[in-house]
N, C-alpha and C positions, 0 to 999 in steps of 0.2 A: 603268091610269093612264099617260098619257101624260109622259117624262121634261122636264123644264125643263133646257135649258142654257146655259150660259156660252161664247160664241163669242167668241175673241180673232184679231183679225188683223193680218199682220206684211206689213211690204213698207218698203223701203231707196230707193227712188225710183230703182232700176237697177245698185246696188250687191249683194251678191251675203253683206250681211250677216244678211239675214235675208228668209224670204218665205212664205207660206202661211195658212192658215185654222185653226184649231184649236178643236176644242171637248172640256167637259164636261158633266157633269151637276151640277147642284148637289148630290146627293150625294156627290160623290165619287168618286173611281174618276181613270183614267188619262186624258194629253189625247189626245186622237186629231185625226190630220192629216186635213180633210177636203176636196179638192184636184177630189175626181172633175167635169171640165167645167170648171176652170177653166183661163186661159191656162199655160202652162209655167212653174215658179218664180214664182205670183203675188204682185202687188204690191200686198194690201189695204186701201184708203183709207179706207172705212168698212164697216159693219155695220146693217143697217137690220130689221128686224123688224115684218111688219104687224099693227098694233092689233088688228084683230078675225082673224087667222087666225096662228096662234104657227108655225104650218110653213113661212111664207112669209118666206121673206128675201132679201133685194137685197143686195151687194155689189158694191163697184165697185174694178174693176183695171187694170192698166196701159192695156188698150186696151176699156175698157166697163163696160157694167153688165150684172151676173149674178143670174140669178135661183135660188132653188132650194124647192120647193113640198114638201119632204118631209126638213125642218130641219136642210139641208145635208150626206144624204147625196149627193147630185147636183146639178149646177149647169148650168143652159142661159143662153145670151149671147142679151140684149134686143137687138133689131134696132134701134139708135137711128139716127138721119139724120146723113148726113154721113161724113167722115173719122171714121174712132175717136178720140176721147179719153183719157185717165184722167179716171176718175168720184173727187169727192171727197165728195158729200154724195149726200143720200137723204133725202128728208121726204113723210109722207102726210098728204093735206087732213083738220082736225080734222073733221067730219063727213061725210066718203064719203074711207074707206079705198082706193078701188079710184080714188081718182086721185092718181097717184104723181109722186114732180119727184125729178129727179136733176140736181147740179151736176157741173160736170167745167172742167179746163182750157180758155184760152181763151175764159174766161168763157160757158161753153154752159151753158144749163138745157134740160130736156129734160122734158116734161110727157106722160103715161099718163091716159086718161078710163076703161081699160077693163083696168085692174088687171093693165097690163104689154103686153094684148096689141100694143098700135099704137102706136106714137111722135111726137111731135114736135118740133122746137126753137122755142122761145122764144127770139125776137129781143128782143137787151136793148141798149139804144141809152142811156148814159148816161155821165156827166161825173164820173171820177175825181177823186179829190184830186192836187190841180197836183204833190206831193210824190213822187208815185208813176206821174209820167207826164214828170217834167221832170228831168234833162236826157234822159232815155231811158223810152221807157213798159217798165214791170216787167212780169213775165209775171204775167196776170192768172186766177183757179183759183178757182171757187165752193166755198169748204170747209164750208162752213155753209149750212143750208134751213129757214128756220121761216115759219106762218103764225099768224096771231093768231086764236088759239082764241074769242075773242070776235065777231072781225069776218074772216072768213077772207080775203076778194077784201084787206086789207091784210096782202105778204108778204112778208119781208125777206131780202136774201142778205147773208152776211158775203164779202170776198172777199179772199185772202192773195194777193200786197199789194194791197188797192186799196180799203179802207174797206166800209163797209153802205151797201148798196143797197135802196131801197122804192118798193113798189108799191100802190097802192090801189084795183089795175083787175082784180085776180084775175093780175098777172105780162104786162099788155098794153103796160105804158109802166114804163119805172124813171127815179127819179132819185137824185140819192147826199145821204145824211144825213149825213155825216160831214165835209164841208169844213171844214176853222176853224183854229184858231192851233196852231201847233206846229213845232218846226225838223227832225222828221228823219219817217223813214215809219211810227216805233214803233208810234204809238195806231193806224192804219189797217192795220197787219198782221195782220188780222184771222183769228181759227182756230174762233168760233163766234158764234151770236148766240138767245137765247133773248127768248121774250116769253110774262108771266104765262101761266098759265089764269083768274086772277082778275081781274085789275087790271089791264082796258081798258089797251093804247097804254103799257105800261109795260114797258120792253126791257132785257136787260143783253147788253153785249157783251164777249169776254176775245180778247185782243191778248198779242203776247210782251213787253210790259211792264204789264197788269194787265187791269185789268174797269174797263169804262164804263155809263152808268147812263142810259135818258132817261123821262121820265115823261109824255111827249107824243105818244108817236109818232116818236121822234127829231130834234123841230125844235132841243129843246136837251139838253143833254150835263154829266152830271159825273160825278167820276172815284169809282168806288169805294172803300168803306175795307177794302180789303185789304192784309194785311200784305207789306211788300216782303220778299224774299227776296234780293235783288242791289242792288248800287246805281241799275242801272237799272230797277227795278221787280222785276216776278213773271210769268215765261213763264204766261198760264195757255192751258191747252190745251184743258181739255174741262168743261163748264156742262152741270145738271142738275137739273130740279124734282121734289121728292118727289111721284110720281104720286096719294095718297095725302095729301097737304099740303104747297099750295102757297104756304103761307108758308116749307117748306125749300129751301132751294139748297145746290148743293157744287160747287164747281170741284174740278179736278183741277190742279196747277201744279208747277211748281219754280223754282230761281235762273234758268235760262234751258234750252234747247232736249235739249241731254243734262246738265241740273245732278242733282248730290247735294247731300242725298240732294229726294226730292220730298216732295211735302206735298199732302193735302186739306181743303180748307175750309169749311166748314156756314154758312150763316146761318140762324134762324128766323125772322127778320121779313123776309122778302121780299127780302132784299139790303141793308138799311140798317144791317148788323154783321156782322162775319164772325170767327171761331175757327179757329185749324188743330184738325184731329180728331185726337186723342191715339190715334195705334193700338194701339202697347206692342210697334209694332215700327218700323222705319226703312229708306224704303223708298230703293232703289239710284240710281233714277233719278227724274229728271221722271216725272208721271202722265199719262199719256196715253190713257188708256181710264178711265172710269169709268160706271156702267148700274146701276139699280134694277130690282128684279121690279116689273114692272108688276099683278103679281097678291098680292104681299105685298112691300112696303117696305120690312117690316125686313130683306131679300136684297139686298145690296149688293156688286159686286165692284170693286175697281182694275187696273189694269195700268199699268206704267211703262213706259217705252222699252226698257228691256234685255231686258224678260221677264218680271219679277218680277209678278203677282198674288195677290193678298190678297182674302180675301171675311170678310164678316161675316154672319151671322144674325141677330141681336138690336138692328138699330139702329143699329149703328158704337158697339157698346160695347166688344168684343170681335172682334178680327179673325185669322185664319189665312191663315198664307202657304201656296197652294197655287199656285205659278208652275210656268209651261211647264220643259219638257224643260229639262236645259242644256245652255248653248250655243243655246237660240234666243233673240232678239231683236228691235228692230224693230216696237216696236207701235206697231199707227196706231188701232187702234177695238177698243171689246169692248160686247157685247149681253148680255142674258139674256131669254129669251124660249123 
């Protein structure tokens, strides 16, 4: 029987506080650093895992996206076009797994027909929020990739800082859903954006001041009932639908970018209420990783910023702190697959 594990990855953005790949097994046992192919002291953005093949994972690092076919004991670097990047996102089309998108700095998408082997870029020609481009345009970084499991050619990029961006051409023209009323860059600093599996054109998105909500396709917008953590809202960082039932959601959040301690939050009706999830423990930092077994649900793990991961078995009844080494830190993504 083939093992199922939990991949957590760290990277400090060129800082030297934390950097690497690490996995377990869901049962248990020790983390192991799993580095082989990747660049020097990597810097892991995300964690992507393919729906129909569990040995097949993307990660993106300081300078690309990594492939590895044999669940990351080895890693080989995607020939993408262009100057190198850092890759921040990974998403596969809901019905043909072997066409793959990677976002990265500089606002590049990068789109696979042939499950990695050939590349291309996606030219993305679109109109920021005036907020994040006036007096000086912000460095703009696709951290977020989703397609609408209903109607896939509609497919949206979140983009830290520079609001959600949609497309209804399969990724051939964008334009930005997010312009509207607001005085600072908060609600368009955006770090994910998810859309149902059920419920047609219905998007949440989480910003370092909370979750936004549209029921349209993004023409219009309200704010979620998520509980504030800070006065300026709830960093939240990482959005997730029960593979298994998609009336659940959970963000991962805390008071802001390293706040204590952090918090998880479940809704069961689709986003329209939301709960912090009583661990029965309290975790160190912001949540920053959070991932469900795609093959049983009730396998849930977290990771914070510092290091700290906790998994459950049974639903989020009951949770175990089983965190990295110490002394590591620096998470940016964790899988299970």
């Amino acid at each position: 029987m083939t093992n199922t594990f939990v991949y957590v990855g760290l990277g400090s953005e060129g800082g030297a506080e934390g950097h690497g790949l690490y996995r377990r097994t869901l049962e248990g046992g020790n983390w192991e650093l799993r580095v082989d192919g990747l660049p020097a002291n990597p810097e892991i953005r995300v964690i992507a895992i393919s729906p129909n093949e569990p040995g097949v994972i993307y990660t993106g690092a300081q300078d690309g996206l990594y492939r590895s076919s044999d669940r990351g004991d080895s890693w080989e670097k995607m020939d993408l076009p262009g100057e190198p990047v850092p890759i921040w996102s990974v998403a596969f089309h809901p019905q043909d797994p072997r066409i793959v998108y990677a976002g990265g700095e500089e606002a590049r998408l990068y789109v696979s027909e042939d499950g990695g082997q050939s590349w291309e870029l996606m030219p993305i020609n679109a109109t920021y929020p005036s907020v994040t481009t006036t007096p000086a345009m912000l460095p703009k970084r696709i951290i977020g990739i989703t397609l609408d499991p209903n109607s896939p050619e509609e497919m949206y990029a979140a983009v830290e800082v520079g609001g959600l961006l949609k497309s209804t051409d399969g990724g051939a023209s964008w334009e930005s859903v997010s312009e509207g009323h607001y005085q600072n860059d908060d609600p368009v600093d955006m770090h994910s954006v998810l859309v149902s599996s059920h419920r047609p054109r219905h998007i949440s998105t989480i910003s370092r001041i909370g979750l936004s909500r549209s029921d349209d396709g993004g023409d219009h917008w309200s704010p979620g009932r998520i509980q504030m953590l800070s006065q300026r809202g709830t960093y939240c960082r990482v959005i997730r639908e029960d593979p298994q039932d998609p009336n659940t959601l959970y963000v991962g959040a805390g008071p802001e970018f390293r706040g204590n301690p952090g918090a998880l939050f479940r809704s069961r009706d689709g986003g329209n209420s939301w709960n912090q999830v009583n661990m029965g423990l309290t975790l160190n930092c912001t949540l920053f990783g959070f991932a469900i077994n795609p093959a049983d649900s009730s396998q849930m793990y977290g990771a914070t910023r510092l290091g700290q991961v906790v998994g459950s078995h049974d639903g989020g009844r009951t949770w175990q702190d089983c965190s990295l080494p110490e002394g590591v830190s620096e998470v940016n993504a964790l899988a299970i697959g």
